[in-house]
C-alpha positions in Angstrom: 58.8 -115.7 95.2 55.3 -116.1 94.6 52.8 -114.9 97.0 49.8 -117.0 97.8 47.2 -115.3 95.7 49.5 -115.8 92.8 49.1 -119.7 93.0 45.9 -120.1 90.4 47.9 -118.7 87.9 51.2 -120.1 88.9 49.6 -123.5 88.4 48.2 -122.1 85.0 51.4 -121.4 83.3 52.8 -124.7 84.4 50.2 -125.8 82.7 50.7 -123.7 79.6 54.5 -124.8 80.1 53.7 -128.4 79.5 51.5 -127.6 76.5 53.5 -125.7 74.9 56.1 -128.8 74.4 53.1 -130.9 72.3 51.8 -131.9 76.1 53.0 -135.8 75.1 56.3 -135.0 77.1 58.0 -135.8 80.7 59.2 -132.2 82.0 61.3 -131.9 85.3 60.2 -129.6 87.8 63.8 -128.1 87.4 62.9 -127.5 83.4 59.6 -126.1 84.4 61.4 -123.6 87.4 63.6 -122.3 84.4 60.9 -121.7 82.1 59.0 -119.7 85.0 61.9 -117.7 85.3 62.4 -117.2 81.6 58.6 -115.7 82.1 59.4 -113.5 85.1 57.4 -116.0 87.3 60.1 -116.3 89.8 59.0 -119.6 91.7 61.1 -121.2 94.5 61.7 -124.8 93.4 59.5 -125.6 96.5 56.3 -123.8 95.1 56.6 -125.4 91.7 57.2 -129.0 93.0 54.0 -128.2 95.3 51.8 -126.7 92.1 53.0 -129.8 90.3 51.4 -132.3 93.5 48.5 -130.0 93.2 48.0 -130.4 89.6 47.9 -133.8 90.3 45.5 -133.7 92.9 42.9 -132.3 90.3 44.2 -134.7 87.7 45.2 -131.6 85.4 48.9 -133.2 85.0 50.0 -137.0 86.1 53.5 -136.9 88.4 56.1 -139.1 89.4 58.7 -138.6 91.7 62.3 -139.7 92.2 64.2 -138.7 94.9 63.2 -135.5 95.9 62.4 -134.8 92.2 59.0 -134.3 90.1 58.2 -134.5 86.6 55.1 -134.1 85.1 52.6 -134.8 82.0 49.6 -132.7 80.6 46.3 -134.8 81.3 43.4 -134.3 78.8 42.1 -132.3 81.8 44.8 -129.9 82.1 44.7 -129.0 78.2 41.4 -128.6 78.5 42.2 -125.8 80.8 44.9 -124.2 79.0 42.9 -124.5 75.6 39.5 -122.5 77.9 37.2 -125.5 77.7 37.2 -126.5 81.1 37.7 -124.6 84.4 39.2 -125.8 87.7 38.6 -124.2 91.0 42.3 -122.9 91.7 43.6 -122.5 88.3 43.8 -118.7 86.3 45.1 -117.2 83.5 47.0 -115.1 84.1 46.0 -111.5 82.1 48.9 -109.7 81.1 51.1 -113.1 80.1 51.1 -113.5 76.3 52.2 -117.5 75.8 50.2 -118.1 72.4 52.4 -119.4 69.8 
């Protein structure tokens, strides 16, 4: 579970997540729940399909649901925020994760 003052950087690595995979891709928030956990970023699937409607709030990802289901897509403005040359008001890096590669 992630606790509320974990959110800016919970919505950080989802970021990271979706650049990681060239950011030109569709990822389900199922896919992205997995590859929190694969991280140690234990989200309930309700947190990461809310940091995903968030993201999309602040145009750092576009969405689309089905169902009950979100997927998402890396903006310009969220790479710019992985990449460090933009910042958003509610997004961090977290310090001690080491995603480069």
């Amino acid at each position: 579970m992630i606790l509320p003052g974990d959110l800016p950087y919970l919505r950080w690595v989802l970021l990271k997540l979706l650049a990681s995979e060239g950011g030109g891709y569709w990822a389900a928030d199922g896919s992205m729940a997995r590859g929190l956990d694969s991280l140690g970023f234990g989200a309930s699937m309700a947190q990461v399909r809310a940091a995903l409607i968030w993201l999309g709030s602040v145009d750092a990802v576009e969405t689309r649901t089905t169902g009950e289901n979100i997927s998402a897509i890396l903006t310009q403005t969220g790479l710019d925020v992985v990449e460090g040359r933009q910042m958003l008001p509610g997004i961090k890096r977290p310090l001690h994760l080491d995603m480069e590669g």
